[in-house]
TORLOFI-195948 format. One line per field, with one value per residue (C-alpha): residue number from 1; x negated, y, z negated. Coordinates in pm, whole numbers. Last residue first. Example, Ala and Ser with C-alpha at 12.3 -4.5 7.8 and 13.67 -1.06 7.14 Angstrom:
REM residues 2
resi: (2	1)
px: (-1367	-1230)
py: (-106	-450)
pz: (-714	-780)
END
This chain:
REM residues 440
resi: (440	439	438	437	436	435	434	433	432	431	430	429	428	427	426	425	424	423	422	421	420	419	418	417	416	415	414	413	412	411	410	409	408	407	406	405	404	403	402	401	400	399	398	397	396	395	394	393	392	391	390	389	388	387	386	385	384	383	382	381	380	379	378	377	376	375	374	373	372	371	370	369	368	367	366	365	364	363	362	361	360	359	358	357	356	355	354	353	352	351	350	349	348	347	346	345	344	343	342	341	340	339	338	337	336	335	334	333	332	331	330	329	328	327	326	325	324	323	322	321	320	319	318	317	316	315	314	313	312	311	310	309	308	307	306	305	304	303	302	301	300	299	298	297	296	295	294	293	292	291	290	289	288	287	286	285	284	283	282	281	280	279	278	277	276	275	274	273	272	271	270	269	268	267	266	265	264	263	262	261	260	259	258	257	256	255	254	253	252	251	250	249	248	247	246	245	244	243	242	241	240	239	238	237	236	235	234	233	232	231	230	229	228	227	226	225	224	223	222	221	220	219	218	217	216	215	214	213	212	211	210	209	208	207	206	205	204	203	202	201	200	199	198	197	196	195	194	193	192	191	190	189	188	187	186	185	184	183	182	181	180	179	178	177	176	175	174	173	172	171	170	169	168	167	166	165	164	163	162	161	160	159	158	157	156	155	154	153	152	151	150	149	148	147	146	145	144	143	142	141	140	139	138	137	136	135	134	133	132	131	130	129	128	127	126	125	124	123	122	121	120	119	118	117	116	115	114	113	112	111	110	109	108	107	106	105	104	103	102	101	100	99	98	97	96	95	94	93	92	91	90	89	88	87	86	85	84	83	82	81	80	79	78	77	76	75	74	73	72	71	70	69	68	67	66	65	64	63	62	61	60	59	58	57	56	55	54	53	52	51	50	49	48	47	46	45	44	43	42	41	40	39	38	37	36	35	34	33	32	31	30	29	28	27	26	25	24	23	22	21	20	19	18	17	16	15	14	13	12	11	10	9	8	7	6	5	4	3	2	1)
px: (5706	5638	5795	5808	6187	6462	6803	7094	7441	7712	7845	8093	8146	8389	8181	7801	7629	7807	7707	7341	7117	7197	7067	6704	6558	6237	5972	6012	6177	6158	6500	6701	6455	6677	6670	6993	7026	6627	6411	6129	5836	5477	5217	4936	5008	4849	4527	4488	4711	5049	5036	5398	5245	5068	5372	5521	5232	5269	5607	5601	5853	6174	6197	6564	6847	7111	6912	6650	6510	6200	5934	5737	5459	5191	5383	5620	5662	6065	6357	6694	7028	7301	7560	7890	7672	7558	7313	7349	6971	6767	6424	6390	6572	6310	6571	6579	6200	6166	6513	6311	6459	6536	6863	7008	7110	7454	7559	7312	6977	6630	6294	5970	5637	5680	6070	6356	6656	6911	7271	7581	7469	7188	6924	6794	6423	6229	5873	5664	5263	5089	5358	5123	5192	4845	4703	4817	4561	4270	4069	3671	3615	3413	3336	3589	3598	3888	3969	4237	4532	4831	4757	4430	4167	4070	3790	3726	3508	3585	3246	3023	3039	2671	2742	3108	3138	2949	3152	3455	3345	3239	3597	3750	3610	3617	4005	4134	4458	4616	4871	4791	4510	4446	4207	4005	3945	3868	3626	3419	3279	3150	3051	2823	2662	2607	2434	2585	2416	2642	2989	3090	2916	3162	3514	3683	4023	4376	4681	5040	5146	5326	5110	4758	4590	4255	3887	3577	3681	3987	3753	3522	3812	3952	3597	3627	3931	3899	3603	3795	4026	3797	3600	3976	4003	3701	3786	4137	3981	3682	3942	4091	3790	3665	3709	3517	3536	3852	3960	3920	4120	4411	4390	4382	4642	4951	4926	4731	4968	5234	5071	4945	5320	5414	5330	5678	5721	5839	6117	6306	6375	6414	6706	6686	6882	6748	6765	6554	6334	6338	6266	5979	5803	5828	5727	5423	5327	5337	5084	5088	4919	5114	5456	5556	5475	5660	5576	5515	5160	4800	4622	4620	4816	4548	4220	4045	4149	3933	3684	3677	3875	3715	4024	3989	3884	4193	4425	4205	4314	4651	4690	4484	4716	5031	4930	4865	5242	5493	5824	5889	6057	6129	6186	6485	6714	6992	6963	6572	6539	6821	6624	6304	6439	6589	6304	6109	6299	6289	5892	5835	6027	5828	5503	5641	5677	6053	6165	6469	6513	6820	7151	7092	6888	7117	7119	7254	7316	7408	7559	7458	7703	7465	7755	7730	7394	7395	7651	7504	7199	7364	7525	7203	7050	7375	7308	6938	7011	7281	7077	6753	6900	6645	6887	6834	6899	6838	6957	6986	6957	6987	7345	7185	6988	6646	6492	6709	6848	6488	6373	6648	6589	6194	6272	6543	6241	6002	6183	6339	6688	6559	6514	6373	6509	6611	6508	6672	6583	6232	6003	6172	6113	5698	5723	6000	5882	5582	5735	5936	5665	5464	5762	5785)
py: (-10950	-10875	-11171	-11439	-11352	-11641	-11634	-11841	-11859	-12129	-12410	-12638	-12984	-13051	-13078	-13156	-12853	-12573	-12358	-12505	-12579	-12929	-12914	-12905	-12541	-12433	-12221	-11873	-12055	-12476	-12603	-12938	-13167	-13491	-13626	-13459	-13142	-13037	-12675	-12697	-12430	-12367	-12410	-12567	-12377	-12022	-12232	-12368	-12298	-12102	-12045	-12175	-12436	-12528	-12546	-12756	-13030	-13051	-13053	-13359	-13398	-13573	-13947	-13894	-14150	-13895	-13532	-13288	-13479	-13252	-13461	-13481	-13737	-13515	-13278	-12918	-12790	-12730	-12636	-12833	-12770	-12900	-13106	-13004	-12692	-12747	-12411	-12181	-12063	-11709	-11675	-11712	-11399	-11145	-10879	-10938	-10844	-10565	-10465	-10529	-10792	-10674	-10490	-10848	-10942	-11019	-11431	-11687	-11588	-11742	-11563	-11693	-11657	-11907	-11981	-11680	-11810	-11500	-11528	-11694	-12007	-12076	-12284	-12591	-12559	-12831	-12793	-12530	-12570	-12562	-12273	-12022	-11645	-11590	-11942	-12168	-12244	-12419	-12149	-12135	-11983	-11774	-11470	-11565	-11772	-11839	-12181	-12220	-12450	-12432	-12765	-12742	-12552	-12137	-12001	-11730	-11481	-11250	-11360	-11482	-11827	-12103	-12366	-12434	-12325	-12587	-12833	-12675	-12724	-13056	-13174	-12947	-13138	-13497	-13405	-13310	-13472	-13202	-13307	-13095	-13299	-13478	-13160	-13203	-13612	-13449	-13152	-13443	-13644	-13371	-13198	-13468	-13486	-13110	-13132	-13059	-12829	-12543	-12768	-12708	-12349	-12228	-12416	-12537	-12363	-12569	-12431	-12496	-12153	-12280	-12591	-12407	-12704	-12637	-12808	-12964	-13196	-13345	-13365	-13606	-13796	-13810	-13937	-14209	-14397	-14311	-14511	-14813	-14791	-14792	-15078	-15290	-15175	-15324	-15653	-15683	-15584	-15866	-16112	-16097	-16123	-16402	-16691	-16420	-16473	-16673	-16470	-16143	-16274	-16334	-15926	-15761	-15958	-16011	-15817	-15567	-15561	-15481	-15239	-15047	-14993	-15066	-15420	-15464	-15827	-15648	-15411	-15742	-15729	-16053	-16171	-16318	-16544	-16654	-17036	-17005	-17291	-17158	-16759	-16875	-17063	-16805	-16494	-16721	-16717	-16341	-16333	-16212	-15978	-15638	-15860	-15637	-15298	-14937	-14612	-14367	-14410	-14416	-14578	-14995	-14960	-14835	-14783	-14755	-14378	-14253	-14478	-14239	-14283	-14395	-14455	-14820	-14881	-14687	-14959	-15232	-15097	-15120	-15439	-15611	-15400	-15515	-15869	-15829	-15740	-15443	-15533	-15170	-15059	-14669	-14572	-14410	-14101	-14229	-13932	-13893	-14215	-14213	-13857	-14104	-14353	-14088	-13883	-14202	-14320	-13995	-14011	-14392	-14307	-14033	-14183	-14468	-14266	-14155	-14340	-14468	-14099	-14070	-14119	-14012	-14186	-14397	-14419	-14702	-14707	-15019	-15145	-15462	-15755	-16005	-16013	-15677	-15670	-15916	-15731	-15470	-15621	-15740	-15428	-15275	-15565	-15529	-15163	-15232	-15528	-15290	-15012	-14803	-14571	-14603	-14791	-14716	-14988	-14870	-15124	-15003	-15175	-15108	-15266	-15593	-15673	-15798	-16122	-16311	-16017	-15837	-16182	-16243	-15823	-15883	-16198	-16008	-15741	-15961	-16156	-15860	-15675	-15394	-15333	-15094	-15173	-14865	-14895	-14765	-14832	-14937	-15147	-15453	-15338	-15508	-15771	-15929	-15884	-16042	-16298	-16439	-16388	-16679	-16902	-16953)
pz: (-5440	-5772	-5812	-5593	-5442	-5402	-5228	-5232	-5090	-5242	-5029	-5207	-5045	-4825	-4495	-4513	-4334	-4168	-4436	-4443	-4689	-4644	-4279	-4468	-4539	-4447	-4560	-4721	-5044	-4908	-4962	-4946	-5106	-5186	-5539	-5660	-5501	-5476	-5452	-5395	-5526	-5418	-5706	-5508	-5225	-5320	-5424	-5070	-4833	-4707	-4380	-4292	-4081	-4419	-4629	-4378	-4376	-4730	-4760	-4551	-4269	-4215	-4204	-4053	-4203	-4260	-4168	-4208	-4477	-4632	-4736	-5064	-5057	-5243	-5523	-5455	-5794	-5935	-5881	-5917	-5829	-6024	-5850	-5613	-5552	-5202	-5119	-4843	-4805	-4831	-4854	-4478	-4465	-4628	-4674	-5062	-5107	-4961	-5169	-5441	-5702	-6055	-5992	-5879	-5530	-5436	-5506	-5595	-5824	-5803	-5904	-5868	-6077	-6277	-6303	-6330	-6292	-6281	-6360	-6238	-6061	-6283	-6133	-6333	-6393	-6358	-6617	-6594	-6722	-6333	-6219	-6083	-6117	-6296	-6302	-6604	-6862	-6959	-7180	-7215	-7560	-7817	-7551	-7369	-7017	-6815	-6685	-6411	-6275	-6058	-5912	-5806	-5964	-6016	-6173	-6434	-6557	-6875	-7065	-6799	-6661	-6616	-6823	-6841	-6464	-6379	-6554	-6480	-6097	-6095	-6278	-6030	-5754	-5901	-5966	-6276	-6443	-6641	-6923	-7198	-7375	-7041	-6990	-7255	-7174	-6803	-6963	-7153	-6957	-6683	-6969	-7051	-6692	-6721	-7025	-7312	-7613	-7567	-7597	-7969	-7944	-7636	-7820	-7559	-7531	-7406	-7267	-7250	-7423	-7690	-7732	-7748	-7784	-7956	-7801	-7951	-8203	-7972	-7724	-7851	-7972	-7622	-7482	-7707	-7676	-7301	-7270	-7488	-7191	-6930	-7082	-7111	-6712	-6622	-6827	-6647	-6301	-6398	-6473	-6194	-5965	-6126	-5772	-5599	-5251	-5225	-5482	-5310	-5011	-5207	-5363	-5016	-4846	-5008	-5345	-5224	-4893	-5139	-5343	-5049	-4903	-4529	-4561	-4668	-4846	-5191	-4989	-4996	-5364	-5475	-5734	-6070	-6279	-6608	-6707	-6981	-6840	-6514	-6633	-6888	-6626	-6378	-6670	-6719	-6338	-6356	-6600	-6943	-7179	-7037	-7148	-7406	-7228	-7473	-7263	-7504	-7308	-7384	-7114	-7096	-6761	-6579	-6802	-6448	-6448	-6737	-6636	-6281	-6004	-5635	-5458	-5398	-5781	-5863	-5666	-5779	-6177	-6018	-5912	-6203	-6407	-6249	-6236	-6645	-6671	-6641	-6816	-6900	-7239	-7227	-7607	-7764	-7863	-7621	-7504	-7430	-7355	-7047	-6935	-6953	-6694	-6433	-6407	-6406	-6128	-5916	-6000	-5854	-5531	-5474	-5533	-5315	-5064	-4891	-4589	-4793	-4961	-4672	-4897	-5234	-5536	-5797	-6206	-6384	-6761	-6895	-7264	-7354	-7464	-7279	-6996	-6950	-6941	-6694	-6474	-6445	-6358	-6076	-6006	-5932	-5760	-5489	-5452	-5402	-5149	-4993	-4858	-4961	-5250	-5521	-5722	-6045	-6381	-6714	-7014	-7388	-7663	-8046	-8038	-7856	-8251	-8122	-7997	-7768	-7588	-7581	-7374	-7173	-7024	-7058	-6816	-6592	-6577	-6441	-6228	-6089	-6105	-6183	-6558	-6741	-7116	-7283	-7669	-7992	-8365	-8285	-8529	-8356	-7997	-7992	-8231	-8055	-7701	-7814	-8003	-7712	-7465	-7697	-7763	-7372)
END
């Protein structure tokens, strides 16, 4: 009990503000006791979100309310809309993030997560099963801003430490649902493991402790051989700092590059970069996934942005009096603007009746999205509607959505959900839309 007591303490005392993650959990009503115990309650912050899947999450949200209340902690609670219950749990996982880190970034703090070694073994196995490289089976031991006290302990600990504390906690029902891969993991995959190989855990944890140190040094490699062009979001690779590699080496290094400015390369683009680093012509370039593509110089090979992609923009929030220009798209409400072709502005399915009683959001389509048509519906996966639409491949990768609160409600040129609808929704304001890639 002492021991997760220090840790926590050692690990928030050097900070002068930290937002506690904290759902309602065992593990996070421990790091929540914990933090309490340990630091001065004035320099904490609790984050609770309820991911908007029924009365158990509305119920753990005011739980934790509660708590911190009672703790003399203030609490900042954040909530998905109505129908993102059948959403993924990559989705899931990014609204609350969105939510957790715009908490940090005004309260001018950390994110604390109470994340421990079960996670890792849980998710190193997850990469293992999808076949990621030692970059990817550091898991949870990757650099992060991402403050993890209780990374060194087991889940069995934080039990112990909960009864004798006396901490209440409460069970998230969604946690039994074999309908998500961590879950049936941590119920099936992972108990069967043991019984074969009584070490298995350890092993994940000691694989993932090699991927880490792996990723200690392939990111110093790179940051002697490549520039960050932070204005621009790009990286260059110096030509004579990489001439002598191999094409197994540059297959090493391009991904630690990459990770520089946030790009995560597939096996296929790290294959291709590699090839490309070897074999391209001043003035050459090829594209990758996500938005993505490396140019050649005669003294570089530049990461950047495609031409009219969107693979460095952040959300955008849309302007409802003026012109929001974002990548290679332009969004404006009202009559159409001198800048848009009238070619361009009579293309109908570019146009949608948006709800305005919260900003709208644009930003990059990603894996898992799905468009809710309506309350309750599982809708349809961006993915799938982007391709019916004809757009593919590299064209795709940088498509935009456009979102009221956490809920898709527009696809430009695509579709648009019932809440992009005049009729859609009653009482709340309606305003009318219309988007143009540019150029276009």
């Amino acid at each position: 009990m002492d021991s997760i007591l220090r840790a926590v303490g050692a690990s928030l005392a050097p900070r002068d503000r930290v937002v506690l993650a904290v759902s309602g959990g065992l593990d996070s009503m421990a790091l929540l006791d914990a933090a309490a115990a340990t630091c001065d309650r004035s320099r904490l912050v609790v984050a609770t979100y309820d991911h908007g899947t029924g009365s158990s999450a509305e119920a753990a949200c005011a739980f934790v309310h509660r708590v911190a209340e009672d703790h003399g902690i203030e609490c900042e609670a954040g909530r998905a809309e109505r129908g993102s219950i059948r959403r993924s749990e990559a989705a899931w996982r990014d609204a609350r993030w969105t939510f957790l880190r715009e908490v940090a970034r005004v309260r001018g703090g950390r994110v604390v997560t109470a994340h421990t070694a079960d996670d890792q073994i849980e998710t190193v196995l997850m990469r293992e099963m999808r076949g990621a490289g030692p970059r990817g089976m550091a898991g949870l031991l990757a650099p992060s801003d991402v403050l993890r006290p209780l990374l060194g302990f087991r889940r069995t600990a934080l039990v112990e430490f909960a009864t004798a504390r006396g901490v209440e906690w409460v069970e998230d029902p969604t946690n039994a649902s074999r309908r998500f891969l961590r879950n049936r993991l941590r119920h099936d995959v992972l108990p069967a493991l043991r019984r074969v190989n009584p070490r298995i855990d350890d092993e994940l944890q000691g694989l993932a402790k090699r991927g880490a140190e792996w990723r200690r040094e392939t990111d110093a490699v790179a940051k002697v051989v490549s520039t960050v062009d932070r204005a621009a979001g790009a990286v260059e690779v110096g030509v004579a700092a990489i001439r002598d590699l191999d094409a197994e080496q540059l297959a090493v290094v391009w991904p630690a590059v990459a990770a520089r400015i946030g790009v995560a390369l597939d096996h296929r683009g790290i294959q291709r970069v590699s090839s490309f680093s070897s074999d391209a012509r001043i003035g050459g370039r090829i594209q990758l996934s996500g938005g993505w593509e490396v140019v050649r110089s005669r003294h570089a090979l530049r990461l950047q942005a495609s031409a009219g992609g969107v693979g460095t923009m952040t959300e955008a929030v849309l302007d409802l009096s003026a012109e929001t220009t974002w990548g290679g798209w332009t969004f404006w409400a009202g009559a159409r603007p001198s800048s848009v072709s009238s070619a361009a502005a009579k293309q109908s399915d570019w146009d949608a009746r948006l709800p305005v009683d919260r900003p709208l959001r644009v930003r990059e389509w990603r894996p898992g999205d799905r468009l809710i048509s309506g309350s309750g519906a599982t809708g349809r996966k961006v993915k799938r509607l982007l391709n019916d639409a004809g757009v593919t491949g590299h064209e795709r990768s940088g498509w935009p959505v456009v979102l009221s609160g956490d809920r898709i409600v527009w696809i430009p040129g695509v579709r648009r959900s019932d809440a992009a609808t005049a009729r859609s929704e009653a009482g709340r304001p309606i305003l009318a839309f219309s988007c143009a890639r540019n150029g276009g």
